[in-house]
Structures are given as C-alpha cells and as structure tokens.
C-alpha positions as a Python dict, from the first residue, in 0.01 Angstrom:
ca = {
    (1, 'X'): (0, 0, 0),
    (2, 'X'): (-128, 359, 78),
    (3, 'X'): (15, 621, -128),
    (4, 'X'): (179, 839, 146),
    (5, 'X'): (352, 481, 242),
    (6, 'X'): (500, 361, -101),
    (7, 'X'): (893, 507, 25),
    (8, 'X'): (824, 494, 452),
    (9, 'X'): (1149, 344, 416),
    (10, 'X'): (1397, 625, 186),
    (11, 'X'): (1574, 803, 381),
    (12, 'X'): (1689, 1191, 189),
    (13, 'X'): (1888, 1446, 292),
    (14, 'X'): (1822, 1757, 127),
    (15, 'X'): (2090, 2049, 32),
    (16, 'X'): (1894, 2273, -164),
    (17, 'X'): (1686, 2578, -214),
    (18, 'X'): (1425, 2737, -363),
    (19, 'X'): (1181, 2594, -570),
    (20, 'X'): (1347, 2301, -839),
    (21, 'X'): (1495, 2063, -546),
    (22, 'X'): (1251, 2121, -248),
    (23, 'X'): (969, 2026, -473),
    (24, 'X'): (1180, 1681, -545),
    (25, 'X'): (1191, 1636, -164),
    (26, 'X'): (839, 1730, -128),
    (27, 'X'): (720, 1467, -394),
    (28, 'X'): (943, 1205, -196),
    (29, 'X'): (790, 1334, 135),
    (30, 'X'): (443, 1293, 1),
    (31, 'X'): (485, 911, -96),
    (32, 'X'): (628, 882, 304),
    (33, 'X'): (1013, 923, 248),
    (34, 'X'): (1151, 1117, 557),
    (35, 'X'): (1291, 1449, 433),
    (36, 'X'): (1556, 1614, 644),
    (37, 'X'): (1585, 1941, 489),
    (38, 'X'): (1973, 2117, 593),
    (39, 'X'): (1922, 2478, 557),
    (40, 'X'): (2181, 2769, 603),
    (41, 'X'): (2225, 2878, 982),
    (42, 'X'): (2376, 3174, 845),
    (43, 'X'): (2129, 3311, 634),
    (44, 'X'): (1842, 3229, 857),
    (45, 'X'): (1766, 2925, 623),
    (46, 'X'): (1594, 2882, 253),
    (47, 'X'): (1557, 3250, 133),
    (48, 'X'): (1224, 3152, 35),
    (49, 'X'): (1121, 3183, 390),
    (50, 'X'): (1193, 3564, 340),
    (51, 'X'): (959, 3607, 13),
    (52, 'X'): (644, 3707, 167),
    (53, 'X'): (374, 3858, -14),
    (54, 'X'): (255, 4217, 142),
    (55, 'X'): (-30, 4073, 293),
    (56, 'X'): (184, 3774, 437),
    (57, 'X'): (210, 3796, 836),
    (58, 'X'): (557, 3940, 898),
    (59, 'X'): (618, 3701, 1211),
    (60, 'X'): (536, 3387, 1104),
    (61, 'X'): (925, 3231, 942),
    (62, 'X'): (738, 3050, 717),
    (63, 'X'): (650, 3237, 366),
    (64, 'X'): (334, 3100, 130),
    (65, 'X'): (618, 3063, -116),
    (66, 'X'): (850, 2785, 144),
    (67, 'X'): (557, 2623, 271),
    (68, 'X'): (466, 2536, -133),
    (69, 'X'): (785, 2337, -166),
    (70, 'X'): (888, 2165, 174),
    (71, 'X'): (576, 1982, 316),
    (72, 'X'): (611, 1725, 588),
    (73, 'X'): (1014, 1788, 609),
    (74, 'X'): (1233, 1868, 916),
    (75, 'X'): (1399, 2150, 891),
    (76, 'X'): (1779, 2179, 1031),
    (77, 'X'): (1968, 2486, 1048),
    (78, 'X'): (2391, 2425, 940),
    (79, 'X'): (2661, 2621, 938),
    (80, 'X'): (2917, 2439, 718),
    (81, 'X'): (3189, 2654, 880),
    (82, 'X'): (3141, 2438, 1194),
    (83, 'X'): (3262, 2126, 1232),
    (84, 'X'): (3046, 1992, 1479),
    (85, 'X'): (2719, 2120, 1209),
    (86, 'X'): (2923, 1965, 932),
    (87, 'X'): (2978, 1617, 1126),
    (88, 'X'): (2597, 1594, 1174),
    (89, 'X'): (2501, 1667, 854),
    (90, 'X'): (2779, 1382, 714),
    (91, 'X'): (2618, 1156, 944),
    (92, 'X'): (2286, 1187, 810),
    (93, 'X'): (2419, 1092, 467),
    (94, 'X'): (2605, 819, 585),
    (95, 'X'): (2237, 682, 674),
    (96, 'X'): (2059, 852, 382),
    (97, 'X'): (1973, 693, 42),
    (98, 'X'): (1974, 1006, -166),
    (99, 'X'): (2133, 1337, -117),
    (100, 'X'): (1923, 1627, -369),
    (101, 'X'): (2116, 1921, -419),
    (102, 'X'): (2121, 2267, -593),
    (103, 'X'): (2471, 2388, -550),
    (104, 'X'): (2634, 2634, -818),
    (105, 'X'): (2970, 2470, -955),
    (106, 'X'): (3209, 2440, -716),
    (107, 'X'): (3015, 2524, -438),
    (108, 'X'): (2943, 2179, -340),
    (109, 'X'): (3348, 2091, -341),
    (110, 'X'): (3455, 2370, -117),
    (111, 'X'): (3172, 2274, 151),
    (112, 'X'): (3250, 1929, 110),
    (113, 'X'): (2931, 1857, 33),
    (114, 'X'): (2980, 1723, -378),
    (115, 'X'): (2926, 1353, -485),
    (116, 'X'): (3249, 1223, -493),
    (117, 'X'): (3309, 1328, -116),
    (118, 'X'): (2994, 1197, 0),
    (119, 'X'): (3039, 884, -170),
    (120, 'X'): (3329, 817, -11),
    (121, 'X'): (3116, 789, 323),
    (122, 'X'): (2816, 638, 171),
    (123, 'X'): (2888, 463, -170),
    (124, 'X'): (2528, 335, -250),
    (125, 'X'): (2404, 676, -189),
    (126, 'X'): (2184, 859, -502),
    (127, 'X'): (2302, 1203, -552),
    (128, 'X'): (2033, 1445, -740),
    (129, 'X'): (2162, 1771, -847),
    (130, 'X'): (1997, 2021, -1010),
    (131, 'X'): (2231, 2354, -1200),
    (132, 'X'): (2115, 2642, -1399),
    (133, 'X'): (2327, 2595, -1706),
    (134, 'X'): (2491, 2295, -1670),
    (135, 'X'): (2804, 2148, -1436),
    (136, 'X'): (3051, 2327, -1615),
    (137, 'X'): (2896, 2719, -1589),
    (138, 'X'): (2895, 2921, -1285),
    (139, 'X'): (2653, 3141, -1420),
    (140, 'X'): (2379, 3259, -1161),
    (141, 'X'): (2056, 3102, -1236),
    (142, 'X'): (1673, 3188, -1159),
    (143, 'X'): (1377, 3089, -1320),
    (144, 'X'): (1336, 3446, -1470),
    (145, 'X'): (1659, 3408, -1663),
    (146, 'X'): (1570, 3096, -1780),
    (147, 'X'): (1253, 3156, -1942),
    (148, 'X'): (1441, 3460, -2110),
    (149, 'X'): (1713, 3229, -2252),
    (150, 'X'): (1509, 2950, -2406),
    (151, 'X'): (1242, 3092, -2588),
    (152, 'X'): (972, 3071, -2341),
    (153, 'X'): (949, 3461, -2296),
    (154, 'X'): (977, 3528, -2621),
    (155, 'X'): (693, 3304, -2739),
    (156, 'X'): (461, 3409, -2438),
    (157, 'X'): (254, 3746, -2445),
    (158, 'X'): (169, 3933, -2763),
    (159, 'X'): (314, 4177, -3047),
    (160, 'X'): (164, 4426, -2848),
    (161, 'X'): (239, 4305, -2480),
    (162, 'X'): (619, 4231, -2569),
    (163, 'X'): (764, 3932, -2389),
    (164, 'X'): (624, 3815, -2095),
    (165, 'X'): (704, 3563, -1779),
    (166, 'X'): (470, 3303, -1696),
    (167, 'X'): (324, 3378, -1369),
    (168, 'X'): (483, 3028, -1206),
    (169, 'X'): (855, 2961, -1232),
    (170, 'X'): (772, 2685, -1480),
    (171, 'X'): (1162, 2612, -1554),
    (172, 'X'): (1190, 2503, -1213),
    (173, 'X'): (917, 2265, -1193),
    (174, 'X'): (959, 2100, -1561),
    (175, 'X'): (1342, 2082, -1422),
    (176, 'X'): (1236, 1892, -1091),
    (177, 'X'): (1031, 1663, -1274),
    (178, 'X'): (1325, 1573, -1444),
    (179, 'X'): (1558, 1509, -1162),
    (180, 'X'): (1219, 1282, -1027),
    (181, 'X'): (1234, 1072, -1347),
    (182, 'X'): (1610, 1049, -1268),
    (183, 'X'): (1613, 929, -928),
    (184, 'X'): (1353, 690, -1011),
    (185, 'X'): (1568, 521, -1255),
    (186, 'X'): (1835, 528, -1002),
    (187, 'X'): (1645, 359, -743),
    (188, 'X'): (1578, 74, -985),
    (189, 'X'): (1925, 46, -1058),
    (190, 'X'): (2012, 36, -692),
    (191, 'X'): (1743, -253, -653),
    (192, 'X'): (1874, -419, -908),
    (193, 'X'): (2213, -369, -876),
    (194, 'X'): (2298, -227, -541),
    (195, 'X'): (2494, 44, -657),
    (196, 'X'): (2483, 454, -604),
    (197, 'X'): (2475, 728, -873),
    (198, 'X'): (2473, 1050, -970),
    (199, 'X'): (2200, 1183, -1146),
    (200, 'X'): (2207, 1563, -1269),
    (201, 'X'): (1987, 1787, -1454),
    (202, 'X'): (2032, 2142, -1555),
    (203, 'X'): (1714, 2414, -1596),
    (204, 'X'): (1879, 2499, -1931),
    (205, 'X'): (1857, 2144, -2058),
    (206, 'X'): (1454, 2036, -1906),
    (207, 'X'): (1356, 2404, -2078),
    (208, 'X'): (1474, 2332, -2386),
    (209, 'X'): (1360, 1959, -2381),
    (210, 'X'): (1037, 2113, -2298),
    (211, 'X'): (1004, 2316, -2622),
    (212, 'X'): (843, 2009, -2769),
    (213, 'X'): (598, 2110, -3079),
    (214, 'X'): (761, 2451, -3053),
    (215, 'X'): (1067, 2324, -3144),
    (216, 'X'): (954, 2119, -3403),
    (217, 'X'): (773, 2474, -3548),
    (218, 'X'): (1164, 2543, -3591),
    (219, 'X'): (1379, 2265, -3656),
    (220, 'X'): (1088, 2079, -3928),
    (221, 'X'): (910, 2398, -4068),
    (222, 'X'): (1194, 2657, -4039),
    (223, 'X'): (906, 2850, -3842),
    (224, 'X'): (1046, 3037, -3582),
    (225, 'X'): (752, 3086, -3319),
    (226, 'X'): (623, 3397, -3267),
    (227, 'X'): (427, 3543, -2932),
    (228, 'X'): (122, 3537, -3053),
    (229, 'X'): (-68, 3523, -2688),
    (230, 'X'): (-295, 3207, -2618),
    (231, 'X'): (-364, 3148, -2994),
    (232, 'X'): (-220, 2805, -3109),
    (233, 'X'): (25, 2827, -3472),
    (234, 'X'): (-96, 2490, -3590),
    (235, 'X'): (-410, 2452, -3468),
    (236, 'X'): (-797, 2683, -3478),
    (237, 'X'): (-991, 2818, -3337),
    (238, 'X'): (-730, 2755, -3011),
    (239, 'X'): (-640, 2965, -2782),
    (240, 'X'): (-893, 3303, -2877),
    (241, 'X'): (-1082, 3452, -2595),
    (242, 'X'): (-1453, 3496, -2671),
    (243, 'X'): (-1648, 3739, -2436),
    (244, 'X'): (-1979, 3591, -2351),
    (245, 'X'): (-2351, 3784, -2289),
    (246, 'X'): (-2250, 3791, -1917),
    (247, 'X'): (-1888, 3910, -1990),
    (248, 'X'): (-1710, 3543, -1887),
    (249, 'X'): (-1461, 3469, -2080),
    (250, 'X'): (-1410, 3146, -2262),
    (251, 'X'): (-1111, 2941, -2484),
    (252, 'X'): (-1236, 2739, -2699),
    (253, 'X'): (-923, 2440, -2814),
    (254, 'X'): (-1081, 2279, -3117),
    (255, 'X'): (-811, 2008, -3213),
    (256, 'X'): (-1019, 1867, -3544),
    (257, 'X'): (-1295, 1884, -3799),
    (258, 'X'): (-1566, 1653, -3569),
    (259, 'X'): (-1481, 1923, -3290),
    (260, 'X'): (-1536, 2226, -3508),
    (261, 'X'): (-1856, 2006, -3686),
    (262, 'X'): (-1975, 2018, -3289),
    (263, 'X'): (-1894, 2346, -3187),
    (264, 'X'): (-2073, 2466, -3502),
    (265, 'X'): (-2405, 2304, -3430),
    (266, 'X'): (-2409, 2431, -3108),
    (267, 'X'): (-2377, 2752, -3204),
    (268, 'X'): (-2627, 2688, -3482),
    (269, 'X'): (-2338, 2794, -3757),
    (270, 'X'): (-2342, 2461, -3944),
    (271, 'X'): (-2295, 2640, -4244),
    (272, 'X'): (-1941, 2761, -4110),
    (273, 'X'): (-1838, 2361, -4101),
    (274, 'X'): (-1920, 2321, -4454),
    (275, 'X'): (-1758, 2673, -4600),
    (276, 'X'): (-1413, 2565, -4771),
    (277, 'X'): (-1264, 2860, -4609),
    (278, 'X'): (-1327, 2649, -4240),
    (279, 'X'): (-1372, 2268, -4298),
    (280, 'X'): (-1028, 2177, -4269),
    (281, 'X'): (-782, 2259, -3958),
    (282, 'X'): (-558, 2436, -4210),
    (283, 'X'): (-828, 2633, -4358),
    (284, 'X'): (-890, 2763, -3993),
    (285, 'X'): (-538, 2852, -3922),
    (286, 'X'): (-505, 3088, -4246),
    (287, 'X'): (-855, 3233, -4176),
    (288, 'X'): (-861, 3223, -3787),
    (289, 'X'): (-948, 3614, -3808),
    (290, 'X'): (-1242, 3616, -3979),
    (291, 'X'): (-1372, 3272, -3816),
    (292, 'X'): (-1334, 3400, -3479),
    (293, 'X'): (-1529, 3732, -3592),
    (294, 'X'): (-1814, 3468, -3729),
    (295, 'X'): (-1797, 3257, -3394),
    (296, 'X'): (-1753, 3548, -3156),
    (297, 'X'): (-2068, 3774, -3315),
    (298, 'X'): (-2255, 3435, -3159),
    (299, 'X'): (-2068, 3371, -2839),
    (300, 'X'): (-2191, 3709, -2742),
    (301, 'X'): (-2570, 3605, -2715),
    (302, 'X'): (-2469, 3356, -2496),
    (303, 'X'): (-2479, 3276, -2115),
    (304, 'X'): (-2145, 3102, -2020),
    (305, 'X'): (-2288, 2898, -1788),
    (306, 'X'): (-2563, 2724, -2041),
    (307, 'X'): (-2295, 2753, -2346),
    (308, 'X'): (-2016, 2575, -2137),
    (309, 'X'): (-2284, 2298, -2061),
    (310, 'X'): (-2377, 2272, -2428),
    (311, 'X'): (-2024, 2215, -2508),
    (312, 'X'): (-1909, 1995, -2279),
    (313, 'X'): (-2211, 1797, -2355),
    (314, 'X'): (-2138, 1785, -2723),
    (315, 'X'): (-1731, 1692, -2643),
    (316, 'X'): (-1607, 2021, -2762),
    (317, 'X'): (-1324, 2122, -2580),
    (318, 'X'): (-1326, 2466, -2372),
    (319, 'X'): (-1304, 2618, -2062),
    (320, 'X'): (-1382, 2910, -1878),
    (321, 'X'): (-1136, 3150, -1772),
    (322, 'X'): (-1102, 3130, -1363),
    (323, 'X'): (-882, 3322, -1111),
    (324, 'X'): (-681, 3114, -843),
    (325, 'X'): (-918, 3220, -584),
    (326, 'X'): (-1225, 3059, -849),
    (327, 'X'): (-1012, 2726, -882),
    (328, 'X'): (-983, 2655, -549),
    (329, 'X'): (-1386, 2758, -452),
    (330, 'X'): (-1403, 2414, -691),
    (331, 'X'): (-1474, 2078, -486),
    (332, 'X'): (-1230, 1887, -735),
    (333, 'X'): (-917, 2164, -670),
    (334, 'X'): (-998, 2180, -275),
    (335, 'X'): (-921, 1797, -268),
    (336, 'X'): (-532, 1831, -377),
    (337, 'X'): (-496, 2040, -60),
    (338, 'X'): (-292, 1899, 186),
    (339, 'X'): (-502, 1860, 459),
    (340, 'X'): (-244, 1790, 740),
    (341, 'X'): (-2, 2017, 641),
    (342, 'X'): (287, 2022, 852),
    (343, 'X'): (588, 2275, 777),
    (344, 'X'): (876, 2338, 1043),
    (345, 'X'): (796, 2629, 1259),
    (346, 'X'): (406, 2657, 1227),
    (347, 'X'): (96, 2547, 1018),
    (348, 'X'): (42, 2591, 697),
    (349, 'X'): (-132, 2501, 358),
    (350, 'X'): (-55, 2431, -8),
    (351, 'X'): (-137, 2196, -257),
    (352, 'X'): (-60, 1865, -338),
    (353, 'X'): (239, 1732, -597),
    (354, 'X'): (159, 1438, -617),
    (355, 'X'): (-194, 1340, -769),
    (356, 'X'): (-117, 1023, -954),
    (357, 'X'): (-262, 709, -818),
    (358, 'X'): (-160, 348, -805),
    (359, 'X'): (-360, 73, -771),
}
C-alpha cells in the first residue's frame, strides 16, 4: 500500500488552529485521510492565514505560516452562530471518524462543539484535543508562554544572551506528536473494539515530558540546568562552535572515548586522547575549556569542506552549521518537499511531516 493511501478511508473533521492540531490533520492528510478543515467565518478563518512575513504577498489568503500546517485539506468557513453552518458542520461529524480540536475550556461546550455532544451524534467517533495547560485552566496559551513556563527558555541561550525562544514553536509540535501517538492507539482500540474515545493532551504536559535527560540533570543529580548555549552538561566536546580556516563553522558531538580517540587522530592531537586530563568523557566535561582551546588552535588550519570529509570518514560525529536557505539547496532536504502541494485558495509549498516509511 502506498504511503499517501494507508488512511484513504478516515474521514476527520478538524476544529482547530494554529500550529499543534493542523499539523495532526496534516500528518493524517499526508497518509490519504480526507481533512475537512472548519475555520471561523467570522474571523476570516485560521489567524495563521494573517501571519505573513514582510516579504509575503499581501493578496494571496494563504500565509507561509498556514500553508506549513494544512496541506491537502478543504477548507470551510463556519459561523457557529448560524444554525444552518452549525447543522453542516454536525453532519460532517456524524460521518467523520475523528474530530481534532484546540478549544480553550469551555469553549467547545458553549459552541456545542465538546465530546460529549458530539458523541451523542456519532458515538464511535475519536475526539483529539489539544489545551495549553490542561482541561481544567482557561489560561491563554501560545507556544511562547510555554517554552517560558517549562524550562525550555531558561535552559536555551547563554549567561550572556539571557533566555532565549527557539526559533520554531517546538511546544506545539512535540504536543501534536503526542495527540498522533494518541489517536493511533485509539484507532486500534476502535478496530478492536469498535468503540470511540477521547484522547487529550495539553502543551504543558508533552513540554515537560519532553525535558527528558534535562530532567533527569534535576530530579537524579539535584543539577538544575543552566543555559549554557549549544554546549552539552554531560557530555564533551558537544555542542562548541569551532571557526574553521575559511570561517565555516562546525559542532563537533563527541558522545565517547573511540569518538574523541578519532577526532584526535584526525586532527593529528593523539597525544590529547592519552592526557588524563581528556581520556575519559568526564575528564572532558571538567576541562571542556581548555580542550576546546587545544582542538580549536587546530580547527583553524583547516578547510571545512576537507575536515568535514575527514570526519565523517573516520565516524566522528559533526556537522556544519547551515542556514534554512543552505538546507534546502541540499538534494536530500529538497525531497521532503511536497511536490503537489495543494492548500485552499491557491498554490503553495512546504515540507513534508511525514518521512517515515513502511514497507
């Protein structure tokens, strides 16, 4: 079966905004579910249609931002005010196997659009909803917030640099893979049993299950992580930029004492793997200053294109670092573009979410 096949037959209504549920849709369009996406009549639709970069054309109704989350959907404009909008919608989910959703508590009662009213037309139906802080907070949620509130800002950037947001509204995207690993297990309960659900997920919860080794730094070593840029607190050298002879920069993310053996002897510093103050990953960590002063006084003689070959050759891990525009001049990036992109309104282009395959 062909990948953009696997669900031709799920049929999903979808209620939400933004960025967290339109991606779930998206990742059910791309596998050949048929998305109808119910936007807001009033408000000229998903407000992400109005986030247009400067540059963005200011006629086209479709922003870089909307077209990212809501490939191969159609698009219907509701008011919920209207009866006749309302009945159309309600029939849809009568038909529809799963209902995603991104209301704020209580919202989704007073437009009589919560699970236990649209159960009540369509009791096998899976409901996905997605909150900021949970089911029982009204508090407004974006992804900004979020990565203030769990630790992610605070960790990110540098003493000097002060907390900073990740440039991609991470919180949102960790949270829809969550509701995705949801639904999936609700499908297969449906299969098996025949019955609906609800399945819910909050950003607060998927960022703070997303802490992983972080929160291990805390709740093991009493080590409350500190923003200490790309540099890694257990591991070294990770994370340090080195500035090469043609000013490219380069990470290097040596996770143990073959790697750093490797990286060494391509370098010609084997005397570095043998020094007690760098065999050991732990050595590395308390001395990471003066190491990366060692490997960086060699790094600096080098061309990045013939060093990056010698390490990849020699399994040491590191890349170079590339702007957006670089990725995508890559053959292997231009692939997960969708090449028959097709957003409501007009043409337009983004990049894949799903790139797993199944054989």
């Amino acid at each position: 079966m062909k990948m953009n096949a696997f669900f031709k037959d799920l049929k999903i209504v979808e209620l939400a905004n933004v960025l967290a549920g339109p991606l779930v849709g998206t990742f059910f369009s791309e596998l050949g579910a048929e998305v109808v996406k119910i936007e807001n009549k009033l408000s000229k639709g998903d407000v992400t249609r109005s986030w247009k970069l400067a540059s963005e054309s200011k006629i086209s109704e479709v922003s870089a931002y909307y077209a990212s989350a809501n490939w191969n959907k159609k698009s219907i404009m509701a008011d919920f005010g209207d009866a006749a909008d309302k009945q159309k919608v309600y029939d849809l989910i009568n038909n529809a196997d799963l209902v995603i959703s991104n209301y704020k508590t209580g919202d989704d009662v007073k437009l009589g659009m919560d699970y236990e009213t649209l159960k009540k037309i369509n009791p096998a139906l899976i409901y996905a909803s997605i909150t900021g802080f949970g089911e029982e907070s009204r508090r407004t949620a974006f992804d900004l917030v979020l990565q203030a509130e769990t630790g992610f800002m605070y960790m990110n950037g540098t003493p000097e640099s002060g907390p900073v947001k990740m440039p991609v509204a991470l919180i949102d995207i960790l949270a829809a893979h969550q509701l995705k690993e949801g639904i999936l297990v609700a499908l297969i309960k449906k299969i098996k049993t025949g019955q609906g659900s609800k399945v819910s997920v909050s950003l607060y919860d998927s960022a703070i299950a997303s802490l992983a080794n972080q929160a291990g730094n805390w709740l093991m070593a009493g080590e409350d992580p500190q923003p200490i840029g790309s540099l890694h607190p257990n591991i070294a050298p990770y994370g340090e930029l080195f500035i090469t002879k043609d000013k490219k920069q380069v990470v290097l993310a040596v996770g143990n004492n073959k790697q750093f053996e490797q990286l060494c002897h391509v370098l010609a510093l084997q005397s570095l793997s043998a020094d007690p103050l760098y065999a050991i990953n732990t050595e590395r960590v308390k001395n990471r200053k003066m190491l990366f002063e060692k490997l960086q006084s060699r790094i600096k003689n080098e061309d990045s294109d013939q060093l990056m070959k010698q390490l990849i050759e020699n399994d040491v891990p590191a890349g170079l670092i590339r702007s957006v525009k670089n990725v995508f001049e890559d053959a292997a990036a231009r692939s997960l573009i969708h090449s028959d992109t097709r957003i409501p309104e007009n043409e337009s282009t983004s990049v894949k979410t799903v790139i797993f395959n199944i054989k």
